[in-house]
N, C-alpha and C positions, 0 to 999 in steps of 0.2 A: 568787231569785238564787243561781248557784253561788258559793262560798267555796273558796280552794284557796290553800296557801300561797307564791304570787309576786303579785308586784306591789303594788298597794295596798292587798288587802285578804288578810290572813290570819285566822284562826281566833281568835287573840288578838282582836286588834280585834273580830270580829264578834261571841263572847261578852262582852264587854264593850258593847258596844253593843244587845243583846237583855236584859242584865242590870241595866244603870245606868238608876237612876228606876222599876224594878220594883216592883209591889203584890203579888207573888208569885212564888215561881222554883221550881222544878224539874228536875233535871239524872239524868239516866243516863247513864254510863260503865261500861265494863268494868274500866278501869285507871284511876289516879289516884296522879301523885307531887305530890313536894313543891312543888316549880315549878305545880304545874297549879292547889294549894290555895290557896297566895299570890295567882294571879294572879286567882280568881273571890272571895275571903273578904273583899276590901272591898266588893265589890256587894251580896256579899249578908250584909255587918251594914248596910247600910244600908236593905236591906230589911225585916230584923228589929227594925232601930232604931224603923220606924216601924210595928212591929206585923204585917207582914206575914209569911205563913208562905213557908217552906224545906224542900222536900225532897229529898233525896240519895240516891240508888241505889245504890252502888256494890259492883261485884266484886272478888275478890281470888283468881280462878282463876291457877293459872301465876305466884303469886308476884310476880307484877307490879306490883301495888298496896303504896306503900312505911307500913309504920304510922307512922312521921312525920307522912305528909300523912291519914291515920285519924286521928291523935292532933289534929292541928290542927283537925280537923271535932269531934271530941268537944270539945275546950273551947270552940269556937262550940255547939254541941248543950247544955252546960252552962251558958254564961252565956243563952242565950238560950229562953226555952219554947216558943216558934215553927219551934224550929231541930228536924230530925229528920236522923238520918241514918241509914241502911237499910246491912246487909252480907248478900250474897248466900249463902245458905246453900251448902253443899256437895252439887255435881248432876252426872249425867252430862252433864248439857246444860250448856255453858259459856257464862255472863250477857256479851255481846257490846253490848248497845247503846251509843250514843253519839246524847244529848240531851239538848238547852237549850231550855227553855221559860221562858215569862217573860210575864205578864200586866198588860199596861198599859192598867188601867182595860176598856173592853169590847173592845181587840183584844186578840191573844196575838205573837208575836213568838218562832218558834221556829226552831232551826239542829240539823239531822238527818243526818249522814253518817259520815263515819270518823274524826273527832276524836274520839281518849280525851283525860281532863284531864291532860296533861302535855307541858312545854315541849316538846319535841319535836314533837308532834302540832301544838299552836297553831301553831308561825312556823316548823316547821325541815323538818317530815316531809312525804313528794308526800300530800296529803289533797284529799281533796273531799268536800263539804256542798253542801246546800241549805237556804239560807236562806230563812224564809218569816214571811209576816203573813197572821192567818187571826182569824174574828170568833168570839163567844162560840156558835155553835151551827152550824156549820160542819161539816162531819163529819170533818173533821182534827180537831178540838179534841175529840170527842167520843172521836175513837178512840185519842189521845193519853190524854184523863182515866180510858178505860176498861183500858187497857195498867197505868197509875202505880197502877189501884187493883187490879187481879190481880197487884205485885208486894208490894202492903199483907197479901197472904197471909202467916203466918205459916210457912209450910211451905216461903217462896220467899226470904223475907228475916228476918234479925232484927234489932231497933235495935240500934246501935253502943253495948258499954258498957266499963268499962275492963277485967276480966277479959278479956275477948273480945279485945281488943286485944291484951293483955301475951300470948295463946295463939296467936295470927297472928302477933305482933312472935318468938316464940320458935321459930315454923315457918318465918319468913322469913328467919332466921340461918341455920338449918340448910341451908336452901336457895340461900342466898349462898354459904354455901362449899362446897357441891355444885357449884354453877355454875363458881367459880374454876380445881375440878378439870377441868370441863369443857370449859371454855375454854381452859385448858391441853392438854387430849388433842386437841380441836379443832386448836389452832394446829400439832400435829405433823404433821396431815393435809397429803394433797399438796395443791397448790393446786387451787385451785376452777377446775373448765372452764371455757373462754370463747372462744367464737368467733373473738374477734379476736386470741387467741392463734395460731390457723392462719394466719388472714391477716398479720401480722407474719413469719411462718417462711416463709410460700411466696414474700412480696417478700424477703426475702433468698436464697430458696433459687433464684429468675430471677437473682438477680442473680449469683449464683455463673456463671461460663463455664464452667468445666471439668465442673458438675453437670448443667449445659443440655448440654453434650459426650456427657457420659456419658447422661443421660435418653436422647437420639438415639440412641446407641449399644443402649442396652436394647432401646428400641422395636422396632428391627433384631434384636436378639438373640430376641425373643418370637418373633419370626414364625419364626426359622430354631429355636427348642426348638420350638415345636410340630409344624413339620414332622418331625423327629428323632426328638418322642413317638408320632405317628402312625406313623413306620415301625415304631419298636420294636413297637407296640399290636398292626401286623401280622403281628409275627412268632409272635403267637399263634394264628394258623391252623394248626399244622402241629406236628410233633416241634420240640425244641431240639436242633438238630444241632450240629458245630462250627460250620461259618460262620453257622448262627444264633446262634452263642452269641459269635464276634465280630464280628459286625452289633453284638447289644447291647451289647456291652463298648465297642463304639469312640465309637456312639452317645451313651450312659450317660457316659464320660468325658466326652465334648464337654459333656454336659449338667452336672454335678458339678465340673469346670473340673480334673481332675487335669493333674498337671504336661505338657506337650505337646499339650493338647488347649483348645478355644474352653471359655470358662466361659458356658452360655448362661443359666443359674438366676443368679438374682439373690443369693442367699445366701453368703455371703463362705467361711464353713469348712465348708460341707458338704461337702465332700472327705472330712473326717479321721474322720465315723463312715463317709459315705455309700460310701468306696470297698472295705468289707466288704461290701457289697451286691452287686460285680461276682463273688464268688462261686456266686452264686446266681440264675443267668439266667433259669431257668425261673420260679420265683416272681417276681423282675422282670419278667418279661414281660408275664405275667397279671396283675399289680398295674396297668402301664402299657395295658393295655386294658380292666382295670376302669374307670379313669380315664378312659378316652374315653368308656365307656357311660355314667358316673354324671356325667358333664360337663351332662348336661342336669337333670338332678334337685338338691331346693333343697341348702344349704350343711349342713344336718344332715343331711338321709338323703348324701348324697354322702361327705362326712367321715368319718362312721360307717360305711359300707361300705370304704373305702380305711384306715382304722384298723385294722379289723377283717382285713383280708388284708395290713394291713404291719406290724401288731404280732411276726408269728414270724418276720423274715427281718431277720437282722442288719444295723444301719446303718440301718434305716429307721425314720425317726421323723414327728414329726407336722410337723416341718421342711419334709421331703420329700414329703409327700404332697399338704402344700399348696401347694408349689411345681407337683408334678403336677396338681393341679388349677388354680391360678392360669393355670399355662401352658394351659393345655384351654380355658379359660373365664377370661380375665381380668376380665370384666365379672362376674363371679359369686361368683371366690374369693378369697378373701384368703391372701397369704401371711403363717404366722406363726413367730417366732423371738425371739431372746433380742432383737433388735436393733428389734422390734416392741412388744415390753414396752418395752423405753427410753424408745425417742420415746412410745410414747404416754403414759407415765408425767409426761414433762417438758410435755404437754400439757396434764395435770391429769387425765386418763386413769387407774384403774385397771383394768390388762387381769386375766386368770389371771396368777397368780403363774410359770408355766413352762410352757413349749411341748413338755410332756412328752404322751403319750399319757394318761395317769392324770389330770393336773392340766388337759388341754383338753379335756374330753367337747364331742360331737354339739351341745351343747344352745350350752355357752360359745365354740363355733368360728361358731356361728351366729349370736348377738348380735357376735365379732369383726366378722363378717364384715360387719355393718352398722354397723357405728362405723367400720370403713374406708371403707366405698361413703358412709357420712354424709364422710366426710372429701373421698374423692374430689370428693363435692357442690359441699363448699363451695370448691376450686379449680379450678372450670373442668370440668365432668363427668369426669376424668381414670380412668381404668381403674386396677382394683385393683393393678395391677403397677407401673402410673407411682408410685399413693400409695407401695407399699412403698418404691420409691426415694426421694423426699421423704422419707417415715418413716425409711429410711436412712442418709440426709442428717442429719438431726435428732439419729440419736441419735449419732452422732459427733461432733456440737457439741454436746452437753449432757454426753457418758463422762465421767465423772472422769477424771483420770491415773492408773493404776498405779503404785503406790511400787516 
């Protein structure tokens, strides 16, 4: 029979009922608190009471096992000569089982799964066991008796005595307020991802009209930047004459959104490095037809090749180049920017710390780039450019104010 703790039967009751009326008990746990010792140590003095033997397994890897509930077993182990109790010696291997065994008369009556001894585990934690009745020569029974007497090794366990205790009770201090510090650095951490964090942002971010305005308006805007990027990419055929050089220029504005001109990149201030770049046509050009060649190759060779030719040409940053490749290939590239760090930040997200060329190498554009398309996923397969807008959206509902 499975055990698991809902409904009428939990862990509690079921050791307790494989325990009470027992001619002998036996128990392996990994962990063991004080709740766990209370609730089995009247079963089993009354199995002691009547002369029957008690064996006890228990580990104390990972600090878990409180010496409280050790100290409770040593004064049963004391009052009782029947009573044993076993502590897991110190192993790379860490002592994980969890079993009740219990012998009534020639059947045995044993529960086997992921209950350790503590209240938590019996009635509170998602646990599952198997509960079983098996006879004295069963090849369960045998291969339970042959398991309890390989941990009779001295090299695997040694009896619980009080020295040993007061030297675990003075490692387990140390390591309680290890933990507290812990727990404290822990709770500084951003919040923990969760799926249904995106889906709470994308139903408010439909519900928004003017954002559903704007998504529409972008969608429109991609199609007319990448026509825009492909003329410029053409004008790499040939010398940079003047009228090539305001083809790019007019272009390039439309794209960058300088004052009089369509803003077709989604990026809100790349104007203010990005328009020391209309200096420099001919590098612009050739960068924007890098961009259509490496449009088809993954997000790291791509990336690292348009880094690597927009690093020397003023105003261009990794802002821009992955706006150039977004725009090339939205289903490919993600765009990334301070306003990308935000949102995903308020998602539970840590991205790179800055959408600098140093701080985004090849390797971290390319895990971006699947934390976005995973995002995309979960709203509706949407293209790298709609997330950015969403991501957009997001981190202007989460900025602080400016004092």
């Amino acid at each position: 029979m499975l055990v698991g703790n809902n409904g009428g039967q939990d862990h509690a009751r079921a050791i307790a009922e494989i325990l009470d009326g027992a001619d002998e008990a036996t128990i392996a746990v990994a962990f063991l608190k004080i709740g766990g010792a209370n609730h089995v140590i009247p079963f089993l003095k009354k199995v002691l009471a009547a002369g029957g033997p008690v064996e006890l397994f228990v580990g104390i890897d990972f600090f878990h096992t409180e010496p409280a509930a050790l100290a409770k077993l040593l004064e049963l182990q004391k009052r009782y000569p029947t009573c044993t109790v076993m502590v897991a010696n110190p192993s790379p291997a860490t002592f994980h089982p969890k079993a009740y065994v219990a012998r009534h008369g020639r059947k045995y009556r044993s529960l086997i799964g992921s209950a350790n001894l503590t209240m938590g585990a019996l009635n509170a934690n998602e646990e599952l066991s198997l509960r079983v009745e098996h006879a004295a020569k069963e090849p369960l029974t045998e291969q339970l008796a042959a398991t309890f007497k390989g941990y009779r090794d001295p090299t695997r366990f040694t009896k619980l005595e009080w020295l040993m205790l007061q030297q675990y009770a003075a490692a387990y201090e140390i390591n309680r307020k290890l933990q507290k510090k812990f727990e404290r650095a822990v709770a500084a951490l951003p919040p923990v991802f969760d799926l249904r964090t995106i889906e709470d942002w994308y139903a408010r971010y439909l519900a928004d009209p003017d954002e559903m305005k704007y998504l529409a308006d972008r969608r429109q805007r991609l199609v007319v930047g990448a026509r825009v990027q492909k003329d410029i990419a053409a004008l790499n055929a040939g010398p940079v004459s003047r009228a090539t050089g305001d083809v790019f220029r007019a272009g390039f504005r439309d794209l960058i959104g300088s004052k009089g001109h369509e803003h077709l990149w989604g990026s809100g201030d790349i104007h203010r490095q990005g328009s020391k770049a209309l200096k420099h046509p001919k590098d612009m050009i050739a960068l924007f037809a890098l961009g259509q060649t490496v449009a088809s190759r993954s997000p790291h060779q791509a990336y690292d090749a348009m880094r690597m030719a927009g690093r020397p040409i003023p105003g261009v940053g990794s802002n821009m180049v992955t706006e150039i490749l977004c725009t090339f290939a939205p289903k490919r590239f993600a765009v990334y920017n301070g306003n990308t760090i935000g949102a995903l930040r308020a998602l539970g997200i840590e991205p790179p710390a800055s959408s600098s060329f140093d701080s985004l190498s090849p390797a971290r554009y390319e895990a971006v780039c699947s934390t976005i398309e995973a995002v995309g996923a979960r709203i509706g397969d949407a293209n790298m450019s709609e997330v950015d807008a969403f991501l957009n959206w997001i981190y202007w509902k989460t900025k602080k104010p400016q004092r």
